[in-house]
C-alpha positions as CSV (number, residue, x, y, z in Angstrom):
1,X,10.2,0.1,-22.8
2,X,8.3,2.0,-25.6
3,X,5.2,3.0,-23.4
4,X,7.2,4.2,-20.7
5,X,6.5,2.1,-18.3
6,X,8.7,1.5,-15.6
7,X,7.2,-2.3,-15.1
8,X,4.0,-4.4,-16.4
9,X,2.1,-7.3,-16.0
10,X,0.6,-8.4,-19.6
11,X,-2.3,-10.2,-19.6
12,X,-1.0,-12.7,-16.9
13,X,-2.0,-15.6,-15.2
14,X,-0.3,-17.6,-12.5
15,X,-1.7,-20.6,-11.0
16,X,-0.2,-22.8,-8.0
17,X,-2.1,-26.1,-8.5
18,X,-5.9,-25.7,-8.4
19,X,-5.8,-22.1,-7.3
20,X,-5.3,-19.6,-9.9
21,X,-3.3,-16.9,-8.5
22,X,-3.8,-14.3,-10.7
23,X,-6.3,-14.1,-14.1
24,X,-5.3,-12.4,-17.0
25,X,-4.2,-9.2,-14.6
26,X,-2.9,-6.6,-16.9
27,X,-0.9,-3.9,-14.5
28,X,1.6,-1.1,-15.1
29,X,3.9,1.0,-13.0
30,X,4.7,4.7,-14.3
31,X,8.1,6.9,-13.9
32,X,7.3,9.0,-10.8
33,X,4.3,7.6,-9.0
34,X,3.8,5.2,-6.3
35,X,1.2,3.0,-6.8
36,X,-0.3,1.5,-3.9
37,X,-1.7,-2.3,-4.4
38,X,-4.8,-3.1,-2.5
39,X,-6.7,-6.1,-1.8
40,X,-8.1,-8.6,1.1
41,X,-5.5,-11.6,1.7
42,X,-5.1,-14.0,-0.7
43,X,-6.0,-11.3,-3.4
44,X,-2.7,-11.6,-5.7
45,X,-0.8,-8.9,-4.4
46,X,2.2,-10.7,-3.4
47,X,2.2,-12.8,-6.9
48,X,1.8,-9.9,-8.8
49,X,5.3,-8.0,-7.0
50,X,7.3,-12.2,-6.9
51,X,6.3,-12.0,-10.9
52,X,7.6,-8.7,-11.8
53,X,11.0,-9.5,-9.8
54,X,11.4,-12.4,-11.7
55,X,10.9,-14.8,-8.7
56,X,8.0,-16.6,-9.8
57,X,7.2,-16.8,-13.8
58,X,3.7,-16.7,-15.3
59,X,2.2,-19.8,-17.0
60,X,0.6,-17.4,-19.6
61,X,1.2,-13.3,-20.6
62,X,4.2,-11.5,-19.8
63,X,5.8,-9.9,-17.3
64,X,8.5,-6.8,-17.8
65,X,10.7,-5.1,-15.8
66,X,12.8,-1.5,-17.6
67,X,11.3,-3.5,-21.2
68,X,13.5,-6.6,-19.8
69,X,12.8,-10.3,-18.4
70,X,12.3,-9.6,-14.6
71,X,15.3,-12.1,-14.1
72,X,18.2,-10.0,-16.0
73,X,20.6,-8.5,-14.1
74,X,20.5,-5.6,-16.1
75,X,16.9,-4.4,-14.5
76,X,17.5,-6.1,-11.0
77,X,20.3,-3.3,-10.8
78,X,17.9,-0.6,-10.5
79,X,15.4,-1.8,-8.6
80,X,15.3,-1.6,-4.1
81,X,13.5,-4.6,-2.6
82,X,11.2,-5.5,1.0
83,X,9.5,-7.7,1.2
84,X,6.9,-9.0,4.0
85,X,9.6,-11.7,5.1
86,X,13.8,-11.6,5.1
87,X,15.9,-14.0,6.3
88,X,19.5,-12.1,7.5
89,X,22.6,-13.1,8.8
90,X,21.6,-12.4,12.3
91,X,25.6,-12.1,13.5
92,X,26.3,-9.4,11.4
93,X,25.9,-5.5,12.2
94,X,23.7,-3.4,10.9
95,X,26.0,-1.3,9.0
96,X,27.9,-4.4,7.7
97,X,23.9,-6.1,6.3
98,X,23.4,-2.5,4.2
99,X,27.1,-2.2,3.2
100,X,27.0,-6.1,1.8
101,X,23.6,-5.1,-0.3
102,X,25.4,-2.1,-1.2
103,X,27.8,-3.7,-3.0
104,X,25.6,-5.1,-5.6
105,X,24.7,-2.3,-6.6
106,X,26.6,0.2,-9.5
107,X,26.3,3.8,-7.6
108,X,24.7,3.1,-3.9
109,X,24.9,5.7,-1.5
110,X,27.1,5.5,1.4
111,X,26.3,3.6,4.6
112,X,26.5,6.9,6.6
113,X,24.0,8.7,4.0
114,X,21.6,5.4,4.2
115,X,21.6,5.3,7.8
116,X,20.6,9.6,8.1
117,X,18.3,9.2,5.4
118,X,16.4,6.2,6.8
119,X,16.8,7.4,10.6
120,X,18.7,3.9,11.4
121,X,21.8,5.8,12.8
122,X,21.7,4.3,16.0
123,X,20.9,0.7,14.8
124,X,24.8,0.7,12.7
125,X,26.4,-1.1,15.6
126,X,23.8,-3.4,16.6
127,X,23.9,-7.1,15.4
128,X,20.6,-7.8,13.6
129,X,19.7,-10.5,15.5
130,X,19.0,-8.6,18.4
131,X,17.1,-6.1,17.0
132,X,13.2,-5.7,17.6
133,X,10.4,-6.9,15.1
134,X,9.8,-2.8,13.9
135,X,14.0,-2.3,14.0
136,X,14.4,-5.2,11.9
137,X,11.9,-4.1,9.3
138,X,13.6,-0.2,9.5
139,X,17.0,-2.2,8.6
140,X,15.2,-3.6,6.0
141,X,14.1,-0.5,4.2
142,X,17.4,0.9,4.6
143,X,18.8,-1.8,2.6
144,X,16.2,-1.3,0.0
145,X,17.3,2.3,-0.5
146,X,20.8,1.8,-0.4
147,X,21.5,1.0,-4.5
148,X,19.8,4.6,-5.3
149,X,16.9,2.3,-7.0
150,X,14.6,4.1,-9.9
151,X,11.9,1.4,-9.2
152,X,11.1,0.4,-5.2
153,X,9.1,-2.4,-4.2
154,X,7.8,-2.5,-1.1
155,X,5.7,-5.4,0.1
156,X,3.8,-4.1,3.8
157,X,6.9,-2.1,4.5
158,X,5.3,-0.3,7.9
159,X,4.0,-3.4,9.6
160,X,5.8,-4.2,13.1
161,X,6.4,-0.7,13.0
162,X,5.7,2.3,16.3
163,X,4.3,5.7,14.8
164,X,7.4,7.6,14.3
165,X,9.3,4.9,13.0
166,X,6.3,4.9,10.4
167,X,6.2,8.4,9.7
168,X,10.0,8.3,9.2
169,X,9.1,5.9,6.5
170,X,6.3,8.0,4.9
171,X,8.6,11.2,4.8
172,X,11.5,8.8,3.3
173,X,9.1,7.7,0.6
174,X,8.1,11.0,-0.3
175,X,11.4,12.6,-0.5
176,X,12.3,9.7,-2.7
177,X,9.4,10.2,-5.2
178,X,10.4,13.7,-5.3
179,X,13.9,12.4,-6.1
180,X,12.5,10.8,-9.2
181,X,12.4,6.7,-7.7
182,X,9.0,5.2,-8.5
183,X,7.5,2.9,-5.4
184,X,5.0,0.4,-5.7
185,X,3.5,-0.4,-2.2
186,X,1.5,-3.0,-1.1
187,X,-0.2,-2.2,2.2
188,X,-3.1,-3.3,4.5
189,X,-3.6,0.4,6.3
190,X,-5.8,2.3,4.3
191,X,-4.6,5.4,6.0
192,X,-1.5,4.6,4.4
193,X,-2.3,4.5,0.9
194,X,-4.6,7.3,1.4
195,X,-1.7,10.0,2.3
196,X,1.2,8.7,0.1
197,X,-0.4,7.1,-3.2
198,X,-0.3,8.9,-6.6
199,X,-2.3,5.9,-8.0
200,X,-4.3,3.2,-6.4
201,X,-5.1,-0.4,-8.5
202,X,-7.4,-2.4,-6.1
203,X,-7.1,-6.8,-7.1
204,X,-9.9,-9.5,-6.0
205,X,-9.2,-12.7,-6.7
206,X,-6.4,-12.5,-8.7
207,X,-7.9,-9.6,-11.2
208,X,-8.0,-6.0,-11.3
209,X,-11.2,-4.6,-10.6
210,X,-10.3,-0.9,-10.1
211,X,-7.2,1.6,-10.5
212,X,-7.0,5.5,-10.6
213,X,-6.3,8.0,-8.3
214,X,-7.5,8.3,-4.6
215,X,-10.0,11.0,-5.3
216,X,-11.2,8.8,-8.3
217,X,-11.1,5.1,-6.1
218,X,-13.6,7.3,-3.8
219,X,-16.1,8.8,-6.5
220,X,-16.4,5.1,-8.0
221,X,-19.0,4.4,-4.8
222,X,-21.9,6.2,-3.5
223,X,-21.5,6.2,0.4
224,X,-20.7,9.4,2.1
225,X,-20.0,9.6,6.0
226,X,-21.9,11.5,8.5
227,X,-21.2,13.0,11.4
228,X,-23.3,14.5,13.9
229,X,-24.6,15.0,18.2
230,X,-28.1,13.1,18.8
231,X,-29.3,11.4,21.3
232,X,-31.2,8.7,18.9
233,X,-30.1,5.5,19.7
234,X,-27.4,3.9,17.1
235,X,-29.4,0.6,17.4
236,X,-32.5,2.6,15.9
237,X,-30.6,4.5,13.0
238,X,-28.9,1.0,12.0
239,X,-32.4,-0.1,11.0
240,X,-33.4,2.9,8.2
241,X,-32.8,2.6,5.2
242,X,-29.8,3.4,3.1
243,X,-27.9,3.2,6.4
244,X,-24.4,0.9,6.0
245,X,-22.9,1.4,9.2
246,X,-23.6,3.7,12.8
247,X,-20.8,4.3,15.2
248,X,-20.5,6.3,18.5
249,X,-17.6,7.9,20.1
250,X,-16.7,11.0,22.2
251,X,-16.8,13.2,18.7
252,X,-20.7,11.9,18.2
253,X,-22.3,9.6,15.8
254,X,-20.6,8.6,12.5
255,X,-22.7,7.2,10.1
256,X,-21.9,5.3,6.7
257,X,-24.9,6.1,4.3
258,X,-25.6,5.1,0.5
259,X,-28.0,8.4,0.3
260,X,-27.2,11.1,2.6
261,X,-30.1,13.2,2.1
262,X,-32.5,10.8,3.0
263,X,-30.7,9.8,6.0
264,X,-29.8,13.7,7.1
265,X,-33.7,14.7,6.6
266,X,-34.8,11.4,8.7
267,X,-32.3,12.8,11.5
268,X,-33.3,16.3,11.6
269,X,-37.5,15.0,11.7
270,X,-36.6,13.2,15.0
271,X,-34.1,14.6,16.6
272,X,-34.7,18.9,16.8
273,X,-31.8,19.3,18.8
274,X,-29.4,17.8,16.5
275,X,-26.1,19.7,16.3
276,X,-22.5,19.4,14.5
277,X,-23.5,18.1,11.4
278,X,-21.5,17.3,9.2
279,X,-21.4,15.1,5.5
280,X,-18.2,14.5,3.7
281,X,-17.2,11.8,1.4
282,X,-16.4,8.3,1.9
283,X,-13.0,7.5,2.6
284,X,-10.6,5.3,0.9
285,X,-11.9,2.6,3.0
286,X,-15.2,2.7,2.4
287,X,-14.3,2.3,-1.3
288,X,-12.8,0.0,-0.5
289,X,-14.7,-2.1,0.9
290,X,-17.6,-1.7,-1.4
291,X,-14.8,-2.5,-4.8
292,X,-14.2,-5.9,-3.1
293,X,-17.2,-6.4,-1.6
294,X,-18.8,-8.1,-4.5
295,X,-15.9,-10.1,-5.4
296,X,-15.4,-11.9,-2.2
C-alpha cells in the first residue's frame, strides 16, 4: 500500500458475457473518508464493491485491498461487510448471528457493545427469521461492525429501513469515521450521500465520470434552484427558456434553472407581486442528474 490507499481499482474491466461491467474504471478509497458511490442501476456499483472483496475477479487491471489480493485472508480480516442481499440462518438469535461473525474476526467488540452501538438491543433475543425487512437489515449492520473493521463496505445499507432506524445508522457511521474506519457506501438516496459523504465518485456505464467532494460534484453543473410566491401558472414558466424543471407545493414554486438571472428577471417583469424569493445552488441531485444524464 505505498499511496496510502485503503483499497483501488486499477484500470479495470469486468465483463459478464456481452455486457461489459465495468471499463477501465480506475477508483480509490482513502484512510478516513467515506466515499459514497453513485450511479443509475446497472451502473457498476455493485461490480466495483464484489471486485474489491475478492468475490468476482477482473478480466483485465487490478484490484487491491490494504496493497493485498481482495481474496487473502490477511485484508478480509479488517474489513465489515452489507451487502444489498444476505442469506442467514433464520433459527438462530440475533445475538448468536453477530457473535458467530464475531468470531472471525482477531479483536471484535463484544455482542453487548455491538448491540448499544447499533441500537439492536432489543432485537438480541429474537430469531432472525422473524424479524421485519428494516430489522433484518439493522442486524445486518451490526454484524458488519462487529470485527472493529478499518475498511466498511456498505452496499444500500438504509433501504427497508423507518426514519429513526436510518438516522441511528447515519449517527453510527459518523461516529465510526471519527473512530478512524473508512466506509464506502453505495446508496440510491441522494439525501444520503449529501449529509454523510467526505467524497463522492459518480459511475455511468461501468466508468467514472466524476469524483470530488459534495460542494465540488455541485459546482461541476450550472443549475441553481429557485424558490419563490407567484401566482403565474407552472405550465407557463415550464415553457421559457433556460427553465429545467417547475414545481408547486405549500412552500411556493421551486424551479430548476440553467441561468437564474434570466429566469428571476422574467419572473419579476410579470408577476409585481412576487414575494419570498429565494436562489441557492443546485443540490446533489441535480448534479446528479445532469453527470449521468449524457451517459444514459
Amino acid at each position: 500500500m505505498t499511496n496510502g490507499n485503503l483499497a483501488e481499482l486499477d484500470s479495470v474491466t469486468k465483463r459478464f458475457g456481452a455486457i461489459t461491467a465495468l471499463d477501465e474504471l480506475s477508483l480509490e478509497v482513502r484512510p478516513g473518508e467515506l466515499l459514497a458511490l453513485l450511479g443509475p442501476n446497472g451502473a457498476g456499483k455493485t461490480t466495483a464493491i464484489s471486485l474489491l472483496l475478492g468475490l468476482e475477479r477482473p478480466d483485465k487491471g487490478t484490484a487491491r485491498l490494504f496493497g493485498l489480493r481482495p481474496q487473502s485472508i490477511a485484508a478480509r480480516r479488517h474489513i465489515g461487510v452489507m451487502l444489498q442481499e444476505a442469506t442467514l440462518v433464520p433459527e438462530l438469535r440475533v445475538g448468536e448471528q453477530i457473535d458467530m461473525v464475531a468470531a472471525y474476526y482477531p479483536d471484535p467488540m463484544p455482542v453487548d457493545a455491538v448491540l448499544e452501538f447499533t441500537g439492536t438491543e432489543s432485537l438480541r433475543r429474537r430469531p432472525y427469521g422473524k424479524l421485519s425487512t428494516g430489522q433484518k437489515r439493522q442486524v445486518q449492520f451490526a454484524m458488519a461492525v462487529v470485527g472493529r473493521p478499518r475498511l466498511m463496505f456498505l452496499d444500500e445499507p438504509t433501504v427497508g429501513l423507518d426514519i429513526q432506524a436510518r438516522e441511528m445508522v447515519w449517527a453510527t457511521l459518523r461516529n465510526l469515521i471519527e473512530d478512524g474506519c473508512s466506509i464506502v457506501l453505495t446508496t440510491h438516496y441522494l439525501e444520503e450521500a449529501e449529509a454523510l459523504a467526505d467524497r463522492v465518485a459518480v459511475i455511468a456505464k461501468g466508468r467514472l465520470i466524476a469524483s470530488g467532494s459534495v460542494d465540488e460534484m455541485r459546482a461541476l453543473v450550472v443549475r441553481k434552484r429557485i424558490t419563490c410566491r407567484t401566482t403565474i401558472a407552472t405550465e407557463q414558466i415550464a415553457k421559457w427558456p433556460d427553465v429545467q424543471t417547475v414545481t408547486r407545493d405549500q412552500h411556493g414554486v421551486r424551479i430548476t434553472a440553467s441561468n437564474t438571472e434570466s429566469v428571476v428577471r422574467r419572473l419579476l417583469a410579470a408577476d409585481q407581486d412576487l414575494y419570498g424569493l429565494e436562489v441557492e445552488s443546485a443540490g446533489l441531485a441535480e448534479a446528479f442528474a445532469e453527470l449521468t444524464q449524457e451517459k444514459n
